[in-house]
C-alpha positions as CSV (number, residue, x, y, z in Angstrom):
1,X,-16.2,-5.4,8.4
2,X,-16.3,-9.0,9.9
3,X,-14.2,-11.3,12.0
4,X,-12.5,-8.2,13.7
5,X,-13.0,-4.9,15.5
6,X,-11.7,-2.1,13.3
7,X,-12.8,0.7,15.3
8,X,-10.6,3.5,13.5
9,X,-13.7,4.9,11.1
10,X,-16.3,3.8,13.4
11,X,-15.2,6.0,16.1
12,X,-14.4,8.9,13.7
13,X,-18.0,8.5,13.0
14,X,-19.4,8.1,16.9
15,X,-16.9,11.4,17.1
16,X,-19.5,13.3,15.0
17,X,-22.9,11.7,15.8
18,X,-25.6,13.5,17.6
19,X,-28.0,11.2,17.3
20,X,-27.8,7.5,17.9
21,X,-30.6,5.1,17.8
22,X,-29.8,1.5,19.2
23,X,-32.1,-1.5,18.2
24,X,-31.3,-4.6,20.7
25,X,-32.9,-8.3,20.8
26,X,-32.9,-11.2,22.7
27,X,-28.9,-12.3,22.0
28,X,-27.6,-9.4,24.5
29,X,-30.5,-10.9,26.9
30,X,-29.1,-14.6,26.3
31,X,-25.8,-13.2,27.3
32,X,-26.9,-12.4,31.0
33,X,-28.6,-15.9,31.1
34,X,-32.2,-15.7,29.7
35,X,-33.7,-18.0,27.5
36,X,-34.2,-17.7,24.0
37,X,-37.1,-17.9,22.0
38,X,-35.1,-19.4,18.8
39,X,-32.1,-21.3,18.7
40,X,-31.2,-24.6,19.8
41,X,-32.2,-24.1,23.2
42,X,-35.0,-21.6,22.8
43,X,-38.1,-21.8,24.5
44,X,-40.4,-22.8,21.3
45,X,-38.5,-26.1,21.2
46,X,-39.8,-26.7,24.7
47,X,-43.5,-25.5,24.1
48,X,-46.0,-24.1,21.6
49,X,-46.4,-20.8,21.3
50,X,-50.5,-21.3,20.7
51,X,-50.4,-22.9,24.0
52,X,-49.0,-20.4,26.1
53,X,-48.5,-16.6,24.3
54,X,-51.6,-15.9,22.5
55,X,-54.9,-14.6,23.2
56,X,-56.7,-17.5,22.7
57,X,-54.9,-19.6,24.9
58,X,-55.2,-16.9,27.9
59,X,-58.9,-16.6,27.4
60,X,-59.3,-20.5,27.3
61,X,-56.6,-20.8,30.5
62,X,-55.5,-17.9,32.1
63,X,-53.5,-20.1,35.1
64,X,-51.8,-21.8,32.5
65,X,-50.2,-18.7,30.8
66,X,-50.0,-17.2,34.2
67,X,-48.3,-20.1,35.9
68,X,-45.4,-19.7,32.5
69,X,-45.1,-16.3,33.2
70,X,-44.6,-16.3,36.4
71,X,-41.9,-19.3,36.0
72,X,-40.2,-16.8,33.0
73,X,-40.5,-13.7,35.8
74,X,-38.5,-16.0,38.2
75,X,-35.7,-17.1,35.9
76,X,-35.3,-13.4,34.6
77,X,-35.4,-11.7,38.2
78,X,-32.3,-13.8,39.1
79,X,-30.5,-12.5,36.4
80,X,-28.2,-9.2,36.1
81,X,-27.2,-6.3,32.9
82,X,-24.4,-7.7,31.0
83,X,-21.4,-5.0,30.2
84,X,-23.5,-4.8,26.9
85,X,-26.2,-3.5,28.5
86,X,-24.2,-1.1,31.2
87,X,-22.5,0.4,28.3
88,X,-25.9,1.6,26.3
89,X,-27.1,2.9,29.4
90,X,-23.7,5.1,30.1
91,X,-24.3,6.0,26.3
92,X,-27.1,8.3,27.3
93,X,-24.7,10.6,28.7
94,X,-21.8,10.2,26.0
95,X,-23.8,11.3,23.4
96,X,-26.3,14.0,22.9
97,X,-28.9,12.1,21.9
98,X,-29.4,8.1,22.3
99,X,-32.7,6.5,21.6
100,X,-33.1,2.7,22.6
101,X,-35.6,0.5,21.1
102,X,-36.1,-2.8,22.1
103,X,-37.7,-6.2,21.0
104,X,-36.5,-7.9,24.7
105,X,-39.4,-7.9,27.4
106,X,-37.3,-8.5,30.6
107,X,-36.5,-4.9,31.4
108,X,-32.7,-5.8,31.9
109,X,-31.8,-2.3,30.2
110,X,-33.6,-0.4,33.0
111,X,-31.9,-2.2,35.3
112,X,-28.7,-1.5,34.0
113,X,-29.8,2.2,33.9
114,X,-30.9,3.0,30.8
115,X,-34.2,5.6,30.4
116,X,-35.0,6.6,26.8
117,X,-36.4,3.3,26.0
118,X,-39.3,2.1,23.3
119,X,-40.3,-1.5,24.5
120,X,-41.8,-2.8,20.8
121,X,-43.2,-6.2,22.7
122,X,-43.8,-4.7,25.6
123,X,-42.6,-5.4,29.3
124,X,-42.9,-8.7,31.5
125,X,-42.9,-6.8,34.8
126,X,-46.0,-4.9,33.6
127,X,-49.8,-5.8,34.0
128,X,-52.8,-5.0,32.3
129,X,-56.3,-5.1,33.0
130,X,-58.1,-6.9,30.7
131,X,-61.4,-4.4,31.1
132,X,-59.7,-0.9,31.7
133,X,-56.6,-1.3,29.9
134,X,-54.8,0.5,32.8
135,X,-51.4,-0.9,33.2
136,X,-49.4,-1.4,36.3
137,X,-45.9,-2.9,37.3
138,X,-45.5,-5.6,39.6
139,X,-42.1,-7.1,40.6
140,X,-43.8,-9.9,42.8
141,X,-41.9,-13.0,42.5
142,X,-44.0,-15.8,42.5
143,X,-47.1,-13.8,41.9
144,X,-49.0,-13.5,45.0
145,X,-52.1,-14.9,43.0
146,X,-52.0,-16.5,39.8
147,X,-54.2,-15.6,37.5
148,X,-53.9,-11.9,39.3
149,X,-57.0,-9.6,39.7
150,X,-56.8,-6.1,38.9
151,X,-57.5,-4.5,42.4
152,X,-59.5,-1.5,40.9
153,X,-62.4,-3.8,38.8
154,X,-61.7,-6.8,40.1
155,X,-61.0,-8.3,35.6
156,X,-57.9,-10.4,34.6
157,X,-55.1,-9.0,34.8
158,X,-52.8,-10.0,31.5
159,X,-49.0,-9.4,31.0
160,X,-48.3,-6.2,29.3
161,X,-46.8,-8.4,26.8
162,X,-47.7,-8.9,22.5
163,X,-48.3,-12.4,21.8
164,X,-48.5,-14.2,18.4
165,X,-51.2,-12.3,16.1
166,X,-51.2,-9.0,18.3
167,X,-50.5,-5.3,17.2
168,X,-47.8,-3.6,18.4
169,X,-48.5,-0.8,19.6
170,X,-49.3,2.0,16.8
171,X,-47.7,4.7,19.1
172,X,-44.4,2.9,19.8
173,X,-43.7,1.4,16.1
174,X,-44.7,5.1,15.2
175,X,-42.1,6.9,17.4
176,X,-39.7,3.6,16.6
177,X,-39.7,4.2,13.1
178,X,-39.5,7.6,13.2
179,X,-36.0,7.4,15.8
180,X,-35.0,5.3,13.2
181,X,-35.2,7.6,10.7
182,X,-33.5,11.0,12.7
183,X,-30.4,8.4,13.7
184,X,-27.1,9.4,12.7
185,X,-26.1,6.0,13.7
186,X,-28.3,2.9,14.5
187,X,-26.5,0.3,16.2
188,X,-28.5,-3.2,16.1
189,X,-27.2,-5.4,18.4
190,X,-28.0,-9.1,19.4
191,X,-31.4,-9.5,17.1
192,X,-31.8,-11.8,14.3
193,X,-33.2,-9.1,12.0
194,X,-35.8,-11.9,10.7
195,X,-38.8,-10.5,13.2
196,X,-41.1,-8.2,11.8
197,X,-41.3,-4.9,11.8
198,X,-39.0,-4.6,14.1
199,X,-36.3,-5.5,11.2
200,X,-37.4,-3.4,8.9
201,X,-35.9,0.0,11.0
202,X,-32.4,-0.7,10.5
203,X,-33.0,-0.1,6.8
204,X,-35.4,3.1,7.7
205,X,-32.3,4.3,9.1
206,X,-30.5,3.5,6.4
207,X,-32.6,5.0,3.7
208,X,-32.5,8.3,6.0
209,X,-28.5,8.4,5.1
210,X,-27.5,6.6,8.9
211,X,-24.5,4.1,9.4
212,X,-26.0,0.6,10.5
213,X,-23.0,-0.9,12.8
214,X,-24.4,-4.7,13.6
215,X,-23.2,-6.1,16.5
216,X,-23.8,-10.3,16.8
217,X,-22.3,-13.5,17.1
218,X,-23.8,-14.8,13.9
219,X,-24.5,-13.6,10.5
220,X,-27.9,-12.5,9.9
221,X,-30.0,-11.4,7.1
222,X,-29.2,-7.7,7.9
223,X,-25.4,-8.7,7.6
224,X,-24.8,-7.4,3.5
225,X,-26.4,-4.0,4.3
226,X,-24.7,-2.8,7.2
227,X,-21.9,-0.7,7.4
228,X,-19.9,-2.3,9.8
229,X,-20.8,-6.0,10.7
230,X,-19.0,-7.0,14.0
231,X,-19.1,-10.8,15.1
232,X,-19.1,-11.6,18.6
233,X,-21.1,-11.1,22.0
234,X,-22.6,-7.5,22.6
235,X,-20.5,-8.0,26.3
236,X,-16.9,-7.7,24.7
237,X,-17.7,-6.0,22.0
238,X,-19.7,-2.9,23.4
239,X,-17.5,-2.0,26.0
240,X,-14.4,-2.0,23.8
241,X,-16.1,0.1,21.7
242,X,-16.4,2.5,24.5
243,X,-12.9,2.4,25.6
244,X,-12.1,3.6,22.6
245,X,-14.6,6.6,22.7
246,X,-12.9,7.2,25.7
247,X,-9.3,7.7,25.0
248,X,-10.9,10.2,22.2
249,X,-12.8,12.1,24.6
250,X,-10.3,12.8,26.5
251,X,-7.9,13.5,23.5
């Protein structure tokens, strides 16, 4: 299904699911306002990834990459859940069991209300100390101190963040893949289904017998395997989803 929302079968299915896994990137973030990473206006056409989000470039300037993170916490702390993200977090009460996995680092879904959440790249509004490995949040916008100091040891702190040629973490992917694979449905929604491994549990799901119900403005590689393939924004097409769930609810 493409082009149109043909939500007959596709609620008949959410009718009977128990178990729904949702796998979200930075397209439902873009729709609230927050830069890209790819695209025409993404970030990495403005600057080098080796210059401000890897290890190497923190350990060579840590002001630097502190200064850009603090301008990124700024632009994201200005900016609200979309009805995309409002409607995943209401979802954790319409079904009995909704896991959300995530590739976004802005923590727009906890705003919005959401709580069973897997953060694959981790969390901008989260610290780390670079000696104990202890990690704290911090909502401070600007940074009081840039770079910060962890107030325990007195080391770097870092942002609880992976950058290019990190691990994820092997307890998250872990858990992540294995959601993936107890879903009834998995609903991916705003990724480009290019970034790895993150794109590979949509077809975990699938090999464990799940519906894969895509939800993006754009075709993506992902696009030939799903079950249903809906175009547009995650914003419209979320929420009329759950009006529909509605009116059989209360059927």
């Amino acid at each position: 299904m493409a082009g149109k929302l043909e939500t007959g079968r596709l609620i008949e299915i959410l009718q009977e699911a128990k178990n729904i896994a949702i796998l979200t990137g930075a397209g439902i973030s873009a729709e609230s306002g927050i830069p890209t990473f790819r695209g025409e206006e993404g970030l990495w056409k403005k600057y080098r990834p080796e210059e401000l989000a890897t290890l190497t470039a923190f350990s060579q300037d840590p002001k630097l990459v502190w200064e850009w993170y603090d301008w990124r916490r700024g632009i994201i702390g200005q900016k609200d859940p979309n009805p995309g993200h409002k409607v995943i977090a209401r979802w954790e009460e319409t079904f009995p069991t909704l896991s959300l996995i995530t590739q976004n680092i802005d923590g727009l879904h906890q705003k919005a209300g959401s709580k069973n959440i897997w953060e694959l790249h981790g969390n901008i509004w989260k610290l780390r100390c670079t000696e104990e490995g202890t990690i704290m949040e911090n909502y401070d916008i600007p940074l009081k101190e840039i770079p910060p100091i962890c107030s325990e040891c007195g080391a770097l702190l870092r942002p609880h963040v992976v950058w290019y040629g990190e691990s994820l973490s092997p307890t998250i992917l872990q858990e992540s893949i294995q959601l993936s694979s107890e879903c009834d449905v998995m609903f991916v929604v705003g990724t480009s289904a290019v970034v790895q491994p993150a794109a590979s549990l949509p077809f975990e799901a699938s090999e464990a017998g799940a519906k894969i119900v895509e939800i993006n403005p754009d075709p993506t590689p992902l696009s030939l395997y799903t079950d249903f393939s809906i175009r547009g924004k995650s914003g419209e097409i979320l929420p009329l989803i759950d009006r529909e769930l509605k009116k059989t609810f209360k059927a």
